[in-house]
N, CA, C and O atoms as a Tinker XYZ file with bonds, in Angstrom:
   388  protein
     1  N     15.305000   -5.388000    2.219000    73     2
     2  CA    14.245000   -4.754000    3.008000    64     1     3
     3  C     14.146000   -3.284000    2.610000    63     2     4     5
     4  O     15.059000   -2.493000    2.848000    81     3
     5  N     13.061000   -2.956000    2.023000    73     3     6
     6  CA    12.994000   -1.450000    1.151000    64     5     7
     7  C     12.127000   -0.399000    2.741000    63     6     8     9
     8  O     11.290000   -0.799000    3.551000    81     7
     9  N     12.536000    0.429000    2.670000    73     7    10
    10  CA    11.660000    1.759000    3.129000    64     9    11
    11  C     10.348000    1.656000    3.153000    63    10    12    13
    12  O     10.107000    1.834000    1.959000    81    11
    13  N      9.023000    1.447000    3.814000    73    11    14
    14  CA     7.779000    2.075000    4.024000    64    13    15
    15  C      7.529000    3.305000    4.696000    63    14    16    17
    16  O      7.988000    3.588000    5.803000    81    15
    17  N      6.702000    4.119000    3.919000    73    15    18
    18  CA     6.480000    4.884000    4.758000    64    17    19
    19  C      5.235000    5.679000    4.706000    63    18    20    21
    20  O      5.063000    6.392000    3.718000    81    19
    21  N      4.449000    5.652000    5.533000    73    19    22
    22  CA     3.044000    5.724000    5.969000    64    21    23
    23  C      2.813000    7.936000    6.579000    63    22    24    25
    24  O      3.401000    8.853000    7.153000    81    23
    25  N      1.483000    7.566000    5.833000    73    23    26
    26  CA     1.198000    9.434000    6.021000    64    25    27
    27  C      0.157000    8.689000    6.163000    63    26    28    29
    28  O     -0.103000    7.562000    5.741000    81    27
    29  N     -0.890000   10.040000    7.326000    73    27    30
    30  CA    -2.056000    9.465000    7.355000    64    29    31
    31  C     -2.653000   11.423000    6.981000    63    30    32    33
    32  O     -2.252000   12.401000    7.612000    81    31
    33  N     -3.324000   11.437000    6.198000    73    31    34
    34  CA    -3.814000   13.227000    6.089000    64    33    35
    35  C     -4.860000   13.297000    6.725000    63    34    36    37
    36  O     -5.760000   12.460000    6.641000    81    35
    37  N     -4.881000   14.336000    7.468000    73    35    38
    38  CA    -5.853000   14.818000    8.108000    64    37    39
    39  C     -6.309000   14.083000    9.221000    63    38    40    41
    40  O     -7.504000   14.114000    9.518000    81    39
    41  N     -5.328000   13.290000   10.004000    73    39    42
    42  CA    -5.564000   12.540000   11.380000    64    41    43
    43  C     -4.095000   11.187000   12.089000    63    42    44    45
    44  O     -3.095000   10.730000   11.536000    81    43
    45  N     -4.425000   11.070000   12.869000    73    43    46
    46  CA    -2.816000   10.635000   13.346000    64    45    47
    47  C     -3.457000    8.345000   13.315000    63    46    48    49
    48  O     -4.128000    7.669000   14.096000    81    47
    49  N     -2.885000    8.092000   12.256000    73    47    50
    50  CA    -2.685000    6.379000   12.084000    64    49    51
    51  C     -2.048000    5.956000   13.643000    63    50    52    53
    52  O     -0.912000    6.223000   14.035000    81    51
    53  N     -2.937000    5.344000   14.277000    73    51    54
    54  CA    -2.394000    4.527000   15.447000    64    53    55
    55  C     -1.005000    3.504000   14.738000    63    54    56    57
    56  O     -0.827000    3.053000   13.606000    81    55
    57  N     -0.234000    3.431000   15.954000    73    55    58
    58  CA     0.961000    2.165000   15.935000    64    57    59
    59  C      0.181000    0.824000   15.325000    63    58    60    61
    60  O      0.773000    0.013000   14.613000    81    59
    61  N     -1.032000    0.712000   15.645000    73    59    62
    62  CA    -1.619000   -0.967000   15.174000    64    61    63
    63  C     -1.795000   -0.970000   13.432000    63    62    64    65
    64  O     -1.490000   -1.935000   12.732000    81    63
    65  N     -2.222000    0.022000   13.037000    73    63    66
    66  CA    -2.184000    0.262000   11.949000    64    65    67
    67  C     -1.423000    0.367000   10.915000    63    66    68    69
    68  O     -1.540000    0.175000    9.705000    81    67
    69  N     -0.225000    0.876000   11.973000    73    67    70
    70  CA     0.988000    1.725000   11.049000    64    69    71
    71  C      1.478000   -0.278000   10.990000    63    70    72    73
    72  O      1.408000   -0.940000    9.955000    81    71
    73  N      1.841000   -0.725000   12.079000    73    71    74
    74  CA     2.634000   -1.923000   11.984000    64    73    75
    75  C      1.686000   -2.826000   10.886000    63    74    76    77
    76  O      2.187000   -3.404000    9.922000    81    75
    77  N      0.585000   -2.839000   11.127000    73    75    78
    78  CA    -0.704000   -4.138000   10.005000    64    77    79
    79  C      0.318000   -3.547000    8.761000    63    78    80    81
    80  O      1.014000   -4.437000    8.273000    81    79
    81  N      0.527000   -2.098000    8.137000    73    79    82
    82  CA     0.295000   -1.787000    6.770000    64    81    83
    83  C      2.097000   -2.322000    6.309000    63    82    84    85
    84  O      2.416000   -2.926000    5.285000    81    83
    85  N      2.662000   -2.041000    6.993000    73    83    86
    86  CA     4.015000   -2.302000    7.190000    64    85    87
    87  C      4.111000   -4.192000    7.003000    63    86    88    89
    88  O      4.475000   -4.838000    6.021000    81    87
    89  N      3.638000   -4.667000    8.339000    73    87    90
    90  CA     3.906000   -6.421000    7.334000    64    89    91
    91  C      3.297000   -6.680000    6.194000    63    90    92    93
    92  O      3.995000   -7.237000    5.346000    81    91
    93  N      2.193000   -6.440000    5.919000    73    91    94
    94  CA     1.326000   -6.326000    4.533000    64    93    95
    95  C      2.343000   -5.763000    3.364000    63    94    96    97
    96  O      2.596000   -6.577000    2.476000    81    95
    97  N      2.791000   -4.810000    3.289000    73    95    98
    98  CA     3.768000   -4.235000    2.201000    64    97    99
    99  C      5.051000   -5.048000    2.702000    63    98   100   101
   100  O      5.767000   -4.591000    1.811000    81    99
   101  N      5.924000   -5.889000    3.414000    73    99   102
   102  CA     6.866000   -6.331000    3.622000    64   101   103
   103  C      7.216000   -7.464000    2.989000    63   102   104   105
   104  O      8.323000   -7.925000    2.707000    81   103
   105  N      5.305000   -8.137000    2.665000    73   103   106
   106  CA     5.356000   -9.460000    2.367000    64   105   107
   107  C      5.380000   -9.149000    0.924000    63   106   108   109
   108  O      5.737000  -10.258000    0.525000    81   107
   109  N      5.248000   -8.390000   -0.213000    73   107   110
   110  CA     5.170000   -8.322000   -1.049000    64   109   111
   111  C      7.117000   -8.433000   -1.620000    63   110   112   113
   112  O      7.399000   -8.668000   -2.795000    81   111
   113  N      8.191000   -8.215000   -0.549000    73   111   114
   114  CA     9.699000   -8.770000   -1.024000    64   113   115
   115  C     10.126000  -10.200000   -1.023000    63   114   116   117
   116  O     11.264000  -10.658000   -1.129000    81   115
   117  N      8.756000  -10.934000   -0.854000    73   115   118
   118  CA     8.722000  -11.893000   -0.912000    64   117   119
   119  C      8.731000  -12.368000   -2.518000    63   118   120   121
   120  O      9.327000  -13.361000   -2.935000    81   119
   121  N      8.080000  -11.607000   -3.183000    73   119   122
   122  CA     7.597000  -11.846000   -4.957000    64   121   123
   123  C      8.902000  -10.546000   -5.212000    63   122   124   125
   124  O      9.166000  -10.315000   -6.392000    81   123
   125  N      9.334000  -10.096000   -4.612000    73   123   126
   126  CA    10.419000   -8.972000   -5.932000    64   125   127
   127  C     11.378000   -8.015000   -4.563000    63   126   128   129
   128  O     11.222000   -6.870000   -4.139000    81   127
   129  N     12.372000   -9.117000   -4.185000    73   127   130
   130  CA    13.710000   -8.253000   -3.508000    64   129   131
   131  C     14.031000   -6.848000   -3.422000    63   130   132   133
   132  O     14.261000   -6.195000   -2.404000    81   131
   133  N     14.016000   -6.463000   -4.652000    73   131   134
   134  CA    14.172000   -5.434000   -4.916000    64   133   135
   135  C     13.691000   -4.399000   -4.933000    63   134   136   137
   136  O     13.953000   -3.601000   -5.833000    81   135
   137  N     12.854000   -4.122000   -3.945000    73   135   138
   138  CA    12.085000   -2.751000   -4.347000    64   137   139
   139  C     12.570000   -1.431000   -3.276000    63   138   140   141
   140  O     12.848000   -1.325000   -2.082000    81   139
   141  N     12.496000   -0.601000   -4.366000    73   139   142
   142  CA    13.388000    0.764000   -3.650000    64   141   143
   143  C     13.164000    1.150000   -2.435000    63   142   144   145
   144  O     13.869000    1.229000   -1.429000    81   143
   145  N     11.389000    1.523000   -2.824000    73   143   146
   146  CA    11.167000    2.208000   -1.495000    64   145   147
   147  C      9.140000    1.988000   -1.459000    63   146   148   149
   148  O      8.588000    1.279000   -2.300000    81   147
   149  N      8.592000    2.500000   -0.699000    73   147   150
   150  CA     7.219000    2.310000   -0.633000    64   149   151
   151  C      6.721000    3.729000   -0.117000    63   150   152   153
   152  O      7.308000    4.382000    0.746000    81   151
   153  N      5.859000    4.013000   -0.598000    73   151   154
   154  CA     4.819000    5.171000    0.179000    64   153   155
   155  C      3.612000    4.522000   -0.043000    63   154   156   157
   156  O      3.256000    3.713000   -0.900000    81   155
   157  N      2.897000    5.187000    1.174000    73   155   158
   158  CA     1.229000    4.347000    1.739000    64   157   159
   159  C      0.898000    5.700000    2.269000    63   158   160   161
   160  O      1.510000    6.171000    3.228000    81   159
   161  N      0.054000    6.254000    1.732000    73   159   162
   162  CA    -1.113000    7.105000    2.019000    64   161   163
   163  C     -2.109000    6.957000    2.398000    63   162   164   165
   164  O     -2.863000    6.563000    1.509000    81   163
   165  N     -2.685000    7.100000    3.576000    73   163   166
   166  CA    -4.241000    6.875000    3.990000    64   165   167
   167  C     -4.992000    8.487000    4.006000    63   166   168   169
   168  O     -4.524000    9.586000    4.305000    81   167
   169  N     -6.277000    8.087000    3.570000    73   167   170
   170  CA    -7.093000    9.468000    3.813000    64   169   171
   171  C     -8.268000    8.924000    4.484000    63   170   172   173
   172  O     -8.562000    7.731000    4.565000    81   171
   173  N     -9.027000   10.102000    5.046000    73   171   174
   174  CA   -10.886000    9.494000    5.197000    64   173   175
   175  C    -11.651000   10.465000    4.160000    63   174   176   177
   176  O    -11.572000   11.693000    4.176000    81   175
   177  N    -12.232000    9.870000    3.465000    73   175   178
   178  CA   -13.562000   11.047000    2.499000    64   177   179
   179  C    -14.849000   10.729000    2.908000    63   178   180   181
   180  O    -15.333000    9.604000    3.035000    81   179
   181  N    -15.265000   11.603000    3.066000    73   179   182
   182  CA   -16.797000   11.829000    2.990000    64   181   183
   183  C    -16.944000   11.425000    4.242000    63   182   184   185
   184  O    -17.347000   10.267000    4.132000    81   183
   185  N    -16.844000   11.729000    5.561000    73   183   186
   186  CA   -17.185000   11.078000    6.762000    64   185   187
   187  C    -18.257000   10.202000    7.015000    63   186   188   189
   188  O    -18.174000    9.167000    7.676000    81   187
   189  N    -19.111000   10.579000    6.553000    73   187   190
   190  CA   -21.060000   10.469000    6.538000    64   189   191
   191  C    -21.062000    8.712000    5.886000    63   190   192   193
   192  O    -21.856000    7.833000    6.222000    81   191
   193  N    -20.162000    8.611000    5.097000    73   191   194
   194  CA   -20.412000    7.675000    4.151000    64   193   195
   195  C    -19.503000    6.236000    5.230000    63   194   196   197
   196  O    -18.779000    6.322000    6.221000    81   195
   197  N    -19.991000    5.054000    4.443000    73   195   198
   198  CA   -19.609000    4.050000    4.989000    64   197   199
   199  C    -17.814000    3.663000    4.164000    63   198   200   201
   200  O    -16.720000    3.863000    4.693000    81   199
   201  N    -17.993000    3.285000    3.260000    73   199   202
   202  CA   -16.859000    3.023000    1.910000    64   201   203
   203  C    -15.896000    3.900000    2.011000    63   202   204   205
   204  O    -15.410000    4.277000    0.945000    81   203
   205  N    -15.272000    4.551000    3.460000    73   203   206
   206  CA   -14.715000    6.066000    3.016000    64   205   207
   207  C    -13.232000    6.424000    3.418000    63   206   208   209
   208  O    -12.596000    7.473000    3.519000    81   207
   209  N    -12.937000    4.935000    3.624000    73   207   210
   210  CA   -11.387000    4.627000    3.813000    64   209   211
   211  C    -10.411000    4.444000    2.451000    63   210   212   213
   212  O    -10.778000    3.472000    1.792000    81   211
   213  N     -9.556000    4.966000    2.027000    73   211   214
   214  CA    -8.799000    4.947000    0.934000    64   213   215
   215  C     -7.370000    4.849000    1.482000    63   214   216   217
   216  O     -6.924000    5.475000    2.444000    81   215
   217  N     -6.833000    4.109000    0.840000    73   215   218
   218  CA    -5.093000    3.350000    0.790000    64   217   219
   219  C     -4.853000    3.517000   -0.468000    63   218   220   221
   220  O     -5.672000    3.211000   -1.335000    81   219
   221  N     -3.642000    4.049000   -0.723000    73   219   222
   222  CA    -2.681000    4.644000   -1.544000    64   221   223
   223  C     -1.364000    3.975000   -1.556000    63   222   224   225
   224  O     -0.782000    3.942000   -0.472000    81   223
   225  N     -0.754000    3.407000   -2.628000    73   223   226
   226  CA     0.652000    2.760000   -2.023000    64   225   227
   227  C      1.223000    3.339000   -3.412000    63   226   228   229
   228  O      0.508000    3.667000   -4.358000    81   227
   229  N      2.329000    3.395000   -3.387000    73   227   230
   230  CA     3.215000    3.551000   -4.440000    64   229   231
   231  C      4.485000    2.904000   -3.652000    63   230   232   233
   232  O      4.970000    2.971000   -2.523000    81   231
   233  N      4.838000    2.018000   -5.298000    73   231   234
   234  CA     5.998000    1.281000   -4.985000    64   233   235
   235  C      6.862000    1.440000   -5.669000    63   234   236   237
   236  O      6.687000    0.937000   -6.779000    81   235
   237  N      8.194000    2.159000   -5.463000    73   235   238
   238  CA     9.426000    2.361000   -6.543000    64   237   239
   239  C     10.280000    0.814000   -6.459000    63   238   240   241
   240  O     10.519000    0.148000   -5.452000    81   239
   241  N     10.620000    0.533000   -7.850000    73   239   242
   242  CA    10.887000   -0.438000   -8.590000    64   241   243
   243  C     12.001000   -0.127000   -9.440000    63   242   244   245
   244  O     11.680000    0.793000  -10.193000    81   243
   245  N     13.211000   -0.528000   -9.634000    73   243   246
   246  CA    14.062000    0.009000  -10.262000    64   245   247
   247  C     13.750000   -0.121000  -11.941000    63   246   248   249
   248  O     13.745000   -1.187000  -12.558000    81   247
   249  N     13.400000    1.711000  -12.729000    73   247   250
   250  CA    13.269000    1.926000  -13.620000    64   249   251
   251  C     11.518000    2.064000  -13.800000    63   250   252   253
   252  O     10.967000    2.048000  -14.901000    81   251
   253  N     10.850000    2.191000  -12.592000    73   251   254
   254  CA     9.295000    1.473000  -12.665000    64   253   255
   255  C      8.770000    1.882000  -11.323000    63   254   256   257
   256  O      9.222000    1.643000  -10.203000    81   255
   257  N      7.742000    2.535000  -11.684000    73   255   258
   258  CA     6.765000    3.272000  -10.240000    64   257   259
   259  C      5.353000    2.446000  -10.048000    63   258   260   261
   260  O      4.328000    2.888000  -10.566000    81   259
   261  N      5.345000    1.495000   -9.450000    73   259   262
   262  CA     3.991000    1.100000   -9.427000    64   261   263
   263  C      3.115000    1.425000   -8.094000    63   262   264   265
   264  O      3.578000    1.532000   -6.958000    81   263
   265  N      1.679000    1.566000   -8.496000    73   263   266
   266  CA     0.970000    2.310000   -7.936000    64   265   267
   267  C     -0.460000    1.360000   -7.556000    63   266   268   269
   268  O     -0.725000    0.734000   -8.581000    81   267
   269  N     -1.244000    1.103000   -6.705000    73   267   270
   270  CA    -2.457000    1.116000   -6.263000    64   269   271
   271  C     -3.269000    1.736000   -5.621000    63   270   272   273
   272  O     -2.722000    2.490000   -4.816000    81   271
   273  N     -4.805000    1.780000   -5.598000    73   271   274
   274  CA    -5.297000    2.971000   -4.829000    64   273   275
   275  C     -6.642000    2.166000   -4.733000    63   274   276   277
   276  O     -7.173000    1.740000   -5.759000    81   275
   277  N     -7.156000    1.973000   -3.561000    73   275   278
   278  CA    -8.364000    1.280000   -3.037000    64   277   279
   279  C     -9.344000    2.051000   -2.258000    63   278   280   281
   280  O     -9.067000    3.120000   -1.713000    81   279
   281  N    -10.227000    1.617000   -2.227000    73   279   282
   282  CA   -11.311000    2.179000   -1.024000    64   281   283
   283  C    -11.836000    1.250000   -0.438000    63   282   284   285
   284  O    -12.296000    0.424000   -1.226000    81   283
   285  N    -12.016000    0.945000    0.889000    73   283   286
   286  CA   -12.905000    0.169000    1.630000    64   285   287
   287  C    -13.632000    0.654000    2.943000    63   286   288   289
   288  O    -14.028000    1.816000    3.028000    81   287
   289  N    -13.779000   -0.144000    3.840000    73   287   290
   290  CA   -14.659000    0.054000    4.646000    64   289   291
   291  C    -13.894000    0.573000    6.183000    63   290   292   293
   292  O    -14.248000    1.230000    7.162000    81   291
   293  N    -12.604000   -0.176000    5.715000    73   291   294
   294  CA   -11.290000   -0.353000    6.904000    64   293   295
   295  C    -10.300000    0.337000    5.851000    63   294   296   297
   296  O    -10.451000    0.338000    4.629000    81   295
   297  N     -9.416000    0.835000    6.463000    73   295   298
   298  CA    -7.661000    0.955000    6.321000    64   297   299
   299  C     -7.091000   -1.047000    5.587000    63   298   300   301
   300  O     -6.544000   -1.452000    4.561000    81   299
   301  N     -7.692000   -1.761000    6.958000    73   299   302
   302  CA    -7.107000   -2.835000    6.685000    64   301   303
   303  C     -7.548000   -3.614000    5.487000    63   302   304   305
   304  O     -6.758000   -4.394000    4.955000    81   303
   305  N     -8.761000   -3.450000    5.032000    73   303   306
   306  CA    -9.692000   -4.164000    4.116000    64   305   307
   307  C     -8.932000   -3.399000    2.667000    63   306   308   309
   308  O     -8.609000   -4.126000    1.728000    81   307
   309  N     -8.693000   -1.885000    2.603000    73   307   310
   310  CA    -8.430000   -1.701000    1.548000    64   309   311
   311  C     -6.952000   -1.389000    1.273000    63   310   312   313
   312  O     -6.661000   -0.562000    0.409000    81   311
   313  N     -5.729000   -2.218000    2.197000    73   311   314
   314  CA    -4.524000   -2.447000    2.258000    64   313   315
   315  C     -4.526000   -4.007000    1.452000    63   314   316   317
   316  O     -3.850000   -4.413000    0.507000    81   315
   317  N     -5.485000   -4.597000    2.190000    73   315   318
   318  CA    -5.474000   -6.048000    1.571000    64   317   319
   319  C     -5.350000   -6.088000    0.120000    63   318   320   321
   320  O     -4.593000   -6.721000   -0.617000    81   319
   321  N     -6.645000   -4.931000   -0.189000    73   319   322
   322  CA    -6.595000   -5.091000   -1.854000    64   321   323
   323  C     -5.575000   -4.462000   -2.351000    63   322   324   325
   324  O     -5.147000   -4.943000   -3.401000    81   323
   325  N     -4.842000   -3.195000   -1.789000    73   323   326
   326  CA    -3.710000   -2.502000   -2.658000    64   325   327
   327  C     -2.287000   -3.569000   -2.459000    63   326   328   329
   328  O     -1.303000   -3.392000   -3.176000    81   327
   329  N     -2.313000   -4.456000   -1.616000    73   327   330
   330  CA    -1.127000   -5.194000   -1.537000    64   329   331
   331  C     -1.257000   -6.379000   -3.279000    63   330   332   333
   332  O     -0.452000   -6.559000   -4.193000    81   331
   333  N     -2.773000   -6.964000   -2.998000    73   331   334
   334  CA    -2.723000   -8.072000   -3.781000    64   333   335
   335  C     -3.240000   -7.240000   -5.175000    63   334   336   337
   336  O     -3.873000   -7.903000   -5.996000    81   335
   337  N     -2.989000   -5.833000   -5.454000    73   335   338
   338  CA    -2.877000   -5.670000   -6.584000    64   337   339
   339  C     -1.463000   -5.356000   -6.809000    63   338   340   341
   340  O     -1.037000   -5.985000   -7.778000    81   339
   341  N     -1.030000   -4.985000   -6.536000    73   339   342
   342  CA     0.229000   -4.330000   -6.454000    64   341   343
   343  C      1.324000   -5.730000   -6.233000    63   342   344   345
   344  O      2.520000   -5.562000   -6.475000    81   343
   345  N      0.826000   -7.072000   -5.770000    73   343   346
   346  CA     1.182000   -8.613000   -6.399000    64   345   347
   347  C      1.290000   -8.660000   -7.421000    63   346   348   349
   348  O      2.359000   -8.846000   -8.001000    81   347
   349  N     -0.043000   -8.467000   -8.058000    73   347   350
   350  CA    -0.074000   -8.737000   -9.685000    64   349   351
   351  C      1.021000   -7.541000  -10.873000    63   350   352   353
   352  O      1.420000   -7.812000  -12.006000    81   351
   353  N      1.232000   -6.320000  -10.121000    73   351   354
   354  CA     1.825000   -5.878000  -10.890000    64   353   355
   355  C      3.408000   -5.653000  -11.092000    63   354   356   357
   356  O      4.175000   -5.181000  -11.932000    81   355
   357  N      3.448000   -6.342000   -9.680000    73   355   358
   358  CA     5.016000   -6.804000   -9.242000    64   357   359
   359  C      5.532000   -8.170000  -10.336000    63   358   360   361
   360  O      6.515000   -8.392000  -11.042000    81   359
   361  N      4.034000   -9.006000   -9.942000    73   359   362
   362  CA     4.527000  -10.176000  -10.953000    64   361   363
   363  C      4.352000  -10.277000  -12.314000    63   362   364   365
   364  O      4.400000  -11.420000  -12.770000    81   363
   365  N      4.202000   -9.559000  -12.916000    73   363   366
   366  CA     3.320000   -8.624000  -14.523000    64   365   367
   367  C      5.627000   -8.359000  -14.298000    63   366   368   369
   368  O      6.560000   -9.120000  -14.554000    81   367
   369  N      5.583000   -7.273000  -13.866000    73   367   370
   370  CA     6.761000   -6.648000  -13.696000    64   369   371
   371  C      8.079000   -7.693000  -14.097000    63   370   372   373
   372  O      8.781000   -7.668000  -15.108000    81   371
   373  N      8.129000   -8.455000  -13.120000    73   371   374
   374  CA     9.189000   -9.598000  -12.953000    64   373   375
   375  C      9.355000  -10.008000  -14.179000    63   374   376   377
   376  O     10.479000  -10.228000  -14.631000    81   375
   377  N      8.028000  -10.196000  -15.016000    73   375   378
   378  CA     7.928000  -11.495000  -16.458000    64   377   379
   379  C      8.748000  -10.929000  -17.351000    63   378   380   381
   380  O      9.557000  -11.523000  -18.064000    81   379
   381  N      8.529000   -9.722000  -17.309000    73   379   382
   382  CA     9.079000   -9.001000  -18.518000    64   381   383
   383  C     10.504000   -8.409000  -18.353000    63   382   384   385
   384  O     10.989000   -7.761000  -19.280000    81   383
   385  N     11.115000   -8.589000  -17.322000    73   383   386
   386  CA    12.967000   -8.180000  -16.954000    64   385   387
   387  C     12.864000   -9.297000  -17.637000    63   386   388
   388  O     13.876000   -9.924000  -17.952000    81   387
């Protein structure tokens, strides 16, 4: 069970949020035991705009920093996608140990 740990800039991530981003990144030790630690960054850009939620994850990997960065409409919508990319690069990762 590796470290998450959630920043939200420029506004305070409710508990519902913080916990969604937390099982979402938990399930990913499901595909690779091993992972060091996690950071998840949320921002808002452009208020005005609809698309203006961005998720940030970085995942330390022993010897290996992998990274995703999404935008959606939700926190949750663009966690979905940084998890199931950050799948593929876990399992990209695995092939080649």
């Amino acid at each position: 069970m590796s470290t998450v740990n959630v920043e939200a800039v420029h506004f305070t991530a409710d508990q519902q949020l913080v916990d969604f981003i937390n099982v979402k990144v938990d399930k990913l030790n499901k595909f690779f035991d091993n992972i060091v630690n996690t950071d998840v960054i949320l921002k808002v850009e452009k208020k005005e705009s609809f698309e203006n939620k961005i998720v940030e994850i970085k995942m330390n990997v022993p010897g290996k920093e992998l990274f995703a960065k999404k935008t959606g409409d939700s926190f949750e919508s663009a966690t979905d996608e940084c998890v199931e990319a950050l799948r593929r690069q876990v399992k990209k990762y695995k092939e080649r140990k």
